[in-house]
N, C-alpha and C positions, 0 to 999 in steps of 0.2 A: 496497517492499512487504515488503521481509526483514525492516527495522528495526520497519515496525509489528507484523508479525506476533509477533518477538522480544519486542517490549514489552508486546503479550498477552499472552502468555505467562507473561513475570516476576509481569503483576497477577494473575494467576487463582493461581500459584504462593504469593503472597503471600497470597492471601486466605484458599488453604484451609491453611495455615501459622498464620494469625490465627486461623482455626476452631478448630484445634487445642489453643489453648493460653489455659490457666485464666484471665487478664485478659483474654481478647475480649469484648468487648460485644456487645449484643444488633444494634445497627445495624449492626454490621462483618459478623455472621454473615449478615443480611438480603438487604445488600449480595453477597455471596458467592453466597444462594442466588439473587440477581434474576441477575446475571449467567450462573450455571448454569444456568438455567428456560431463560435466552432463545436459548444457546446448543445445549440441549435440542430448544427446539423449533422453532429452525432447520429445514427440510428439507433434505438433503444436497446438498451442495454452497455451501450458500448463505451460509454463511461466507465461505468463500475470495472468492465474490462482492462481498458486503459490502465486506470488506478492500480488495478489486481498486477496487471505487468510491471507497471512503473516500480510495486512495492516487492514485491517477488525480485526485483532486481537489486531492489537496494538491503532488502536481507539475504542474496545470495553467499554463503561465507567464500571468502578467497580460496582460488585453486589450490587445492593441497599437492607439494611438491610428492613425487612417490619416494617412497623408502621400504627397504626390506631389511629383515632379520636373520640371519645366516649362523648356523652354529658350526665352527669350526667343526673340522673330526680331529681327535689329540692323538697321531700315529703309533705313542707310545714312548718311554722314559729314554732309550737311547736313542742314537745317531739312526735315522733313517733318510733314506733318498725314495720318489718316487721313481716307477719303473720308465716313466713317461720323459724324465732326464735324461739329455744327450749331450754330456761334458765338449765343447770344443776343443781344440787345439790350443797347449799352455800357450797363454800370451804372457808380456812382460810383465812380471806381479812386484809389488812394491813391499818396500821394504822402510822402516825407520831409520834416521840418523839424527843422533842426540844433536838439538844446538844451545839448547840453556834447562837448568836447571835451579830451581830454588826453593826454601822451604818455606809455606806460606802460615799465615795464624789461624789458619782452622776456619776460623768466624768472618774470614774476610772476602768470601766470593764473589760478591758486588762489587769492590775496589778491585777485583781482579778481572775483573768483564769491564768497566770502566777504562782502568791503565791500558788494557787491549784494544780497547773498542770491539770487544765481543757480544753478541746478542744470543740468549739461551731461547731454544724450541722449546719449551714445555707446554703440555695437553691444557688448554685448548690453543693451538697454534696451527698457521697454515702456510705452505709453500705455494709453489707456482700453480701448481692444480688442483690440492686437496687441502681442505680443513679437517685438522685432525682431532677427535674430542672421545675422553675417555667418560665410563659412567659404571657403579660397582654398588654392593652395601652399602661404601661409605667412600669420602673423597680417596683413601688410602686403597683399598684393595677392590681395584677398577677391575672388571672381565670382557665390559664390554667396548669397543671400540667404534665411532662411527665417521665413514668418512664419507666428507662432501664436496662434491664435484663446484667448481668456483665459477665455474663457466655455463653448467646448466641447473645448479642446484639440487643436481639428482645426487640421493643418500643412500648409503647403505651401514647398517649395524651388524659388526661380527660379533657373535659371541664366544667367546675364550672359556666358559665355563669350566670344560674338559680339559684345562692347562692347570687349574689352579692346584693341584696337590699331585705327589709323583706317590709313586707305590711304597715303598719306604720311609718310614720316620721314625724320629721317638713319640710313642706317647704322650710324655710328661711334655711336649714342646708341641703340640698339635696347633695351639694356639697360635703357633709364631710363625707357619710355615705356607701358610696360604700366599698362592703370587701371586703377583698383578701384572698386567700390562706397565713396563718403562717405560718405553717409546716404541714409534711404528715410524715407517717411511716408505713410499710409493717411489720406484724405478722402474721405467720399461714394463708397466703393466705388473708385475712381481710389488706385494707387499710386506715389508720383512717387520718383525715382531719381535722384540727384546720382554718376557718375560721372566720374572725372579721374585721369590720371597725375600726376608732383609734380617735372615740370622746365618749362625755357622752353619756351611754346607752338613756338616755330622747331625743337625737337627732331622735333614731332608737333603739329603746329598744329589736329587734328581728332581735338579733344579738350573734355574740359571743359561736360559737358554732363546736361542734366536732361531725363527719359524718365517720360512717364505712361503708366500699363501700364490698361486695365481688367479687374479682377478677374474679373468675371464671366465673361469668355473669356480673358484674357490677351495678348490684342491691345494692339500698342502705339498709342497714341490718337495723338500726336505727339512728338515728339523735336528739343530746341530747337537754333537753331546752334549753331558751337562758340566756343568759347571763352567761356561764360555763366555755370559756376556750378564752382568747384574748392572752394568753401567747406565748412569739417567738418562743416556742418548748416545748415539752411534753415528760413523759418516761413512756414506758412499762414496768411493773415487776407483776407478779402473777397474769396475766390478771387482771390488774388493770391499768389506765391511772394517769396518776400524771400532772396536769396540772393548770392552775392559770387564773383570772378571777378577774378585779379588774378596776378601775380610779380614776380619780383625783374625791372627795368629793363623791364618790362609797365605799361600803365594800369590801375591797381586801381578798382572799380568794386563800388557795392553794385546789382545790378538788378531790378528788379521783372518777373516776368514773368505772363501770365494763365496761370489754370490752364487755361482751355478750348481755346486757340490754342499752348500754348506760345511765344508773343512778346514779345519785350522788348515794355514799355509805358514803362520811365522807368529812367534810369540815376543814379545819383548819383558822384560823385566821390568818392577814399578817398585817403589818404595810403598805406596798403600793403595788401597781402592780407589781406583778411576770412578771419579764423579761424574763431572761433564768433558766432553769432547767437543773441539769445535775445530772447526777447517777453515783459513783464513788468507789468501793470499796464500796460496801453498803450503802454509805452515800449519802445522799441528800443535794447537792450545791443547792440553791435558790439565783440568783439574782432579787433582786427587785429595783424601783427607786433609793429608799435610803437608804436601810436595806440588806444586805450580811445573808444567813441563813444554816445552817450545820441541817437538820435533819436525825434519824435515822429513816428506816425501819422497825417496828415491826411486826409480826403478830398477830390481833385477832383471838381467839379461838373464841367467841361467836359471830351469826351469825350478821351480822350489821342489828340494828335495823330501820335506816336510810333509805336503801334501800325499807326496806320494808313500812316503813311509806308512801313512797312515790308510792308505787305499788298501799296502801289500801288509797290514798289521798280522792279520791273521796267518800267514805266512809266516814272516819275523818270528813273530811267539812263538813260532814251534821252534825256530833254528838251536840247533848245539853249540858248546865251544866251540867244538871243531870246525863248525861251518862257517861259511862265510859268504856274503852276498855283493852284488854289485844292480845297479841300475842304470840300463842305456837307453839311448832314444832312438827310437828307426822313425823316419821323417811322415810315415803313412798310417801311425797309429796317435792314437788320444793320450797316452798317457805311456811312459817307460815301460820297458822289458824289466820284469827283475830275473835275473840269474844267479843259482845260488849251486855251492859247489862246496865238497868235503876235505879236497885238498887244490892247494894252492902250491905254486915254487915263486923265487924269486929271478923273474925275465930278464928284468933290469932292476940297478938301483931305486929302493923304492916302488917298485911296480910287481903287485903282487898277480900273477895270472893263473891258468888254469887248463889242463885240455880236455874237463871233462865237465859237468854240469846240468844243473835243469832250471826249465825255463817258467817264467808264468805271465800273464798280460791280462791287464785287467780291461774288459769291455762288457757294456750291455752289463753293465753294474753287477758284475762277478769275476772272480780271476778265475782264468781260462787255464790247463798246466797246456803248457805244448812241445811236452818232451823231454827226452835228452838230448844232449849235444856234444859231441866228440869230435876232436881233434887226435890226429896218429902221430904219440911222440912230442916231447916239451919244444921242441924245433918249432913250432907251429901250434901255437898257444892261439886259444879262441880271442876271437879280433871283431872290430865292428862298424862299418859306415850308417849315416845316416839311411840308407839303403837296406842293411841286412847282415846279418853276420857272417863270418869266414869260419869255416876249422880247414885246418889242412893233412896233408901226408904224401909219403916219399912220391907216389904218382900222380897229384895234381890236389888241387883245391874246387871248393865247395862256397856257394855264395847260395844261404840259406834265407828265404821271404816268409814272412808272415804274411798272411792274406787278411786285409784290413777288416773282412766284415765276421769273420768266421776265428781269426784268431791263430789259424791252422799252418803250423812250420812246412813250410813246400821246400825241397832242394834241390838246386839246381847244378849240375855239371856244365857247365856254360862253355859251349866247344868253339863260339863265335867270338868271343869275350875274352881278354886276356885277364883273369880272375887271376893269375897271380900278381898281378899288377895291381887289380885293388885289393889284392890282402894284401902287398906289400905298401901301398899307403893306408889301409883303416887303421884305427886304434885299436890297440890288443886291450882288452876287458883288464881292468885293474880292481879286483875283490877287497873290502873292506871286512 
């Protein structure tokens, strides 16, 4: 307030200085008097007010854009899904096909983003809607993430604290085992998180891992097992994550996983640790230590069997020699039937069937049992349309529904329906 007050001062000092002396002009004197008038007819006090406003305004500090602080919750060291996930219907998931390979010098990552014309994401870096920027003890083991909206500058900081160390380690390697945030990527509201430490999984085997956050609350949607992604960056395409997981005297691995389950769906094989990933024109850049990799994008038509194995795991683990399982798909449920049975014959060449067995279907994120199922007689091997299963016997057949919300084996004698006619075209159940 001194200094403006001051520098009124000097101009009114100046002006009737100017007044005074035989080259003033007629505008300078004007000037002089406009200023005098208004000063005049100020009412008292009303200067100082003036001033008080004008200077109040020019030390007002700029609007602070808002930002919060959020501390992730950490669900805990294995594979969890929230209860609030509701898997859709498989769609076509992709798959890799090699189209070049070679082995690069280690030290040459630059010449190899160069020859491609590839451009690497690292923190601090931003896409179409967010700036992505990490912050930690030190530039190496970041916990914290912040992201900023491009379009209104609204921020938010998650903190990852709760990620940095799994329950398990050695001792003597404590040191070495703290994670950091790798990369992060914003889809459809969904922010997915590539965490990892950067020694042997045996150090801290409960590690390595990618975390979908939903923005809207901040709740973690799911959180994949460990040892899935230590890769410096990941790509989104077909709601599918494309990311890498590997070390020194480790099986290096590129994995595919779904955005909505966080599950492996398909693994490929790598010569060493996946560095960077970039997606270019359809094509898939892989760098890794010492292997350069070009694959293409495909899509599978057939639903990945992968996924599902890993839904019906706890199932699997328990089977015996003896058993054997198969997996079908009825067109009104999320995810396949598995059917698993103790003895099998040979129907046909190659086709191993069954007329006895049980069922399980996984929904509402638990597998459901829904029974047994019997067929009268190897004549009449359990069979199956996208519709529903068949068993048969010597006085008619059986066209058996699941009830999509409930899970519950309904069966039906269908006396309107010629059901032997659709047992005679489903596929009879082929057990592996």
């Amino acid at each position: 307030m001194r200094k403006l007050r001051i520098s009124l001062m000097i101009f009114m000092s100046a002006g009737f200085v100017l007044g005074g002396c035989k080259a003033s002009t007629g505008q300078e004197i004007k000037n002089e008097e406009s200023i005098t008038e208004i000063l005049s007819e100020s009412p008292a006090g009303s200067e100082q007010e003036a001033i008080s406003q004008q200077t109040e305004e020019m030390e007002k500090e700029p609007e602070q854009v808002s930002e919060q602080v959020i501390k992730i919750i950490n669900p805990g060291v294995d594979y969890y899904i929230d209860s609030s996930v509701k898997a859709t219907e498989f769609s076509k998931l992709l798959s890799l096909e090699l189209v070049e390979k070679e082995h690069n010098k280690i030290t040459d990552t630059k010449n190899w983003l160069i020859d491609n014309g590839l451009s690497l994401e690292q923190f601090p870096y931003s896409d179409d809607t967010y700036t992505y920027e990490t912050k930690g003890d030190n530039n190496y083991e970041t916990y914290l993430l912040t992201l900023s909206k491009l379009e209104s500058g609204e921020k938010v900081t998650l903190d990852f604290s709760e990620f940095q160390y799994g329950e398990s380690y050695r001792e003597e390697d404590y040191d070495f085992i703290k994670q950091r945030i790798n990369f992060a990527k914003v889809q459809d509201g969904i922010l997915y998180v590539a965490t990892s430490h950067n020694t042997y999984a045996e150090s801290s085997p409960q590690n390595a891992y990618l975390t979908a956050i939903d923005l809207s609350d901040y709740h973690v949607l799911w959180k994949t097992e460990p040892l899935t992604c230590n890769s410096y960056s990941f790509v989104i395409r077909e709601q599918v994550i494309i990311c890498g997981y590997g070390f020194t005297s480790e099986k290096d691995y590129l994995k595919l996983v779904d955005c909505e389950t966080g599950l492996i769906v398909n693994e490929t094989p790598i010569n060493s640790m996946a560095e960077y990933i970039i997606l270019k024109d359809g094509k898939l850049f892989v760098r890794t230590y010492d292997t350069n990799y070009i694959f293409k994008l495909t899509g599978n038509d057939s639903e990945s069997r992968e996924i599902v194995r890993q839904v019906y795991q706890p199932i699997l683990a328990t089977l015996t020699e003896e058993q054997s399982y198969s997996l079908i798909k009825i067109s009104n449920l999320s995810y396949p039937v598995l059917l698993v049975t103790e003895g099998t014959y040979e129907y046909e060449k190659g086709l191993n069937a069954t007329i006895f067995c049980s069922g399980y279907v996984f929904m509402n994120h638990e597998i459901i049992p829904i029974g047994e199922i019997t067929s009268q007689g190897t004549a009449y091997p359990i069979a199956y349309d996208e519709s529903g299963i068949y068993t048969g016997a010597n006085d008619g057949y059986s066209r058996l529904i699941l009830e999509e919300q409930s899970g519950e084996l309904l069966s039906y004698w269908d006396k309107e329906t010629d059901v032997s006619t659709l047992y005679s075209n489903a596929q009879v159940v082929n057990f592996e």
